[in-house]
C-alpha positions as CSV (number, residue, x, y, z in Angstrom):
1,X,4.5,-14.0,-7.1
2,X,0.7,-13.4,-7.9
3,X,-0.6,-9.9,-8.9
4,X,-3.5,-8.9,-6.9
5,X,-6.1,-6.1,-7.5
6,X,-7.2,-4.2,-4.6
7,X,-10.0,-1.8,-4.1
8,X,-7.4,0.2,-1.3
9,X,-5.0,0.9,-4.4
10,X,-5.9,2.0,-8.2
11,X,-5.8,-0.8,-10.2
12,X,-3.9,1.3,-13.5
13,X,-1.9,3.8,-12.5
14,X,0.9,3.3,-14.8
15,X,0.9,6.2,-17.0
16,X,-0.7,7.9,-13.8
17,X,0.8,11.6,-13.4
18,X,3.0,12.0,-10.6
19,X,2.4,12.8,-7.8
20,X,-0.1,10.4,-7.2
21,X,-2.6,11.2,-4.1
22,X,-3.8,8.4,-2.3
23,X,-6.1,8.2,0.8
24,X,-3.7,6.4,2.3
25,X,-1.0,6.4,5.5
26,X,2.3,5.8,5.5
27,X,4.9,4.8,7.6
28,X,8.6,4.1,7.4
29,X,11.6,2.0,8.7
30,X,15.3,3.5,7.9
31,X,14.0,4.7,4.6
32,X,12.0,1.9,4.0
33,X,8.6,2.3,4.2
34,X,5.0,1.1,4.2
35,X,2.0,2.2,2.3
36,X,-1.7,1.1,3.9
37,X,-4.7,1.9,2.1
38,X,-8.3,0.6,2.9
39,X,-11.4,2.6,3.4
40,X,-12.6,5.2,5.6
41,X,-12.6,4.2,9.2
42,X,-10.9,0.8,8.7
43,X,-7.5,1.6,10.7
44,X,-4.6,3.0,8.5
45,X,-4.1,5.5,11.2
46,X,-4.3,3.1,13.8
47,X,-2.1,0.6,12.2
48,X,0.4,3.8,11.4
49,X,0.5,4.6,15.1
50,X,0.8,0.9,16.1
51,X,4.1,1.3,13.8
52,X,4.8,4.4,15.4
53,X,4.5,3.1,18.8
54,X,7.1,0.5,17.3
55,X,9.9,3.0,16.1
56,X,8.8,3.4,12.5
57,X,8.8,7.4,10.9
58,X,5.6,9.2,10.0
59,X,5.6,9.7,6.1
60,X,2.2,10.6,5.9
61,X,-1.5,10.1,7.2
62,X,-5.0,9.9,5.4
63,X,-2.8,11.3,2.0
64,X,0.0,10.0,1.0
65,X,2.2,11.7,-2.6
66,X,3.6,8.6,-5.0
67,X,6.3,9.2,-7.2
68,X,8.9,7.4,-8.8
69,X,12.5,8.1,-8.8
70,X,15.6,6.0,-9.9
71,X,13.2,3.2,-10.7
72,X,11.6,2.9,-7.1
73,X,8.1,3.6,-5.6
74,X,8.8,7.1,-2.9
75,X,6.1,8.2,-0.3
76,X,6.0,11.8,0.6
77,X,3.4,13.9,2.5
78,X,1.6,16.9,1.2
79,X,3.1,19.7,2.9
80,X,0.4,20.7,4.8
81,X,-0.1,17.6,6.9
82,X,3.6,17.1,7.3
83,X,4.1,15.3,10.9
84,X,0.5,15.1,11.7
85,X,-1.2,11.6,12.6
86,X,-4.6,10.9,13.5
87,X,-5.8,9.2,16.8
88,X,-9.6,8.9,16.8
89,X,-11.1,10.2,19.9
90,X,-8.1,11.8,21.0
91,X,-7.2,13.9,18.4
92,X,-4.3,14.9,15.6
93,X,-1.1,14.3,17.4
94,X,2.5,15.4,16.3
95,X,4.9,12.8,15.1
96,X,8.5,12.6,14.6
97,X,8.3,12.6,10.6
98,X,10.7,11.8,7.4
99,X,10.1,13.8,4.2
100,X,10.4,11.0,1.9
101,X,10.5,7.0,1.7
102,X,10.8,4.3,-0.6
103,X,8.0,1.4,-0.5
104,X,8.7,-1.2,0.2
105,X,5.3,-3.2,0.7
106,X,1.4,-2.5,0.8
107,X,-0.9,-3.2,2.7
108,X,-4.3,-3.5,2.8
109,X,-6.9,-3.4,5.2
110,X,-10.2,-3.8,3.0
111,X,-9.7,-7.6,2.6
112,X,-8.7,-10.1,5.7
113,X,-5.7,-12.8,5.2
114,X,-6.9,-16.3,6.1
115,X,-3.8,-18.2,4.6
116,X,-1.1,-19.2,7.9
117,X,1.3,-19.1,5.1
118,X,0.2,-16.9,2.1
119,X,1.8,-16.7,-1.0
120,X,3.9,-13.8,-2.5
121,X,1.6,-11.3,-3.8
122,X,2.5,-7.7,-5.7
123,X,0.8,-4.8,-6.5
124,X,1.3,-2.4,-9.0
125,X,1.7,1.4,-8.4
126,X,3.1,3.8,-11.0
127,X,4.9,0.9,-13.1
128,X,6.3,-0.6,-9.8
129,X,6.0,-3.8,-8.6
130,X,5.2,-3.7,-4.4
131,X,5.1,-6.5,-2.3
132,X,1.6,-6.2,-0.9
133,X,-0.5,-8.1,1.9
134,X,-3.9,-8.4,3.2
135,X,-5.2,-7.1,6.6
136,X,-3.8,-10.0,9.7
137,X,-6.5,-10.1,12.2
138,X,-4.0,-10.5,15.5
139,X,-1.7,-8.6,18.4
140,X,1.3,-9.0,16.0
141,X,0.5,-7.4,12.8
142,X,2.4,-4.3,13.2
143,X,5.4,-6.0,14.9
144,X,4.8,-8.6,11.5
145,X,5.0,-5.5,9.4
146,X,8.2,-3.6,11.3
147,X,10.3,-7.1,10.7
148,X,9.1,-7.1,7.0
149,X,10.4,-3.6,6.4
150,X,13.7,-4.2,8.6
151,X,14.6,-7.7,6.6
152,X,12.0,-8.8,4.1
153,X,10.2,-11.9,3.5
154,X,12.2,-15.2,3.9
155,X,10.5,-18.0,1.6
């Protein structure tokens, strides 16, 4: 599995303190969840509510909390913006929210996959290995992510 660097995630954040914030969203599957970063404007809260629309849980939108606990990567959602997603040009809309999740892949948006079939890539957050992909330019992508987070990667 190949390490990547991405500018959507800090690059050292190993001896980070915890909680980490990161401008990020974050959605979730039966406990299982996804973290999306990219920069401002480029569709984590689109892609969220894409999942949303799908049946995942709101963790958290445009900041998400990182901790670690009992050696996995958890997601929370600053109190304050607890069940709130937004939708540009419509507004902040309420969502049916969990408190906490454990990530189970990244994503990023800043950087566009061009590989059919890419390889197994990782990113570290806080000392923890994540499975992490690039942006898919098509319909599928959050239907793609959903299955991920429901059964993994089969390779």
């Amino acid at each position: 599995m190949a390490r990547v660097l991405s500018s959507a995630f800090p690059s050292d954040t190993a001896g980070a303190a915890q909680p980490l914030i990161l401008h990020a969203t974050c959605a979730a599957w039966q406990g299982r969840a996804v973290l999306i970063g990219g920069a401002s404007g480029s569709g984590k809260s689109a892609l969220g509510l894409a999942l949303l629309g799908w049946g995942c849980d709101l963790v958290a939108d445009d900041r998400t909390l990182l901790g670690v606990e009992g050696g996995a990567l958890t997601a929370r959602c600053p109190p304050r913006l607890q069940g709130l997603i937004e939708a540009r040009g419509v507004g902040l809309l309420a969502a049916r929210a969990v408190p906490e999740a454990r990530v189970a892949l990244a994503v990023t948006l800043d950087s566009i996959e061009t590989e059919r079939l890419p390889p197994r890539r990782s990113i570290s957050l806080l000392g923890i290995e994540i499975p992490f992909l690039h942006k898919v330019e098509t319909a599928h992508f959050a239907a793609a992510i959903l299955q991920y987070l429901k059964a993994g990667r089969s390779d």
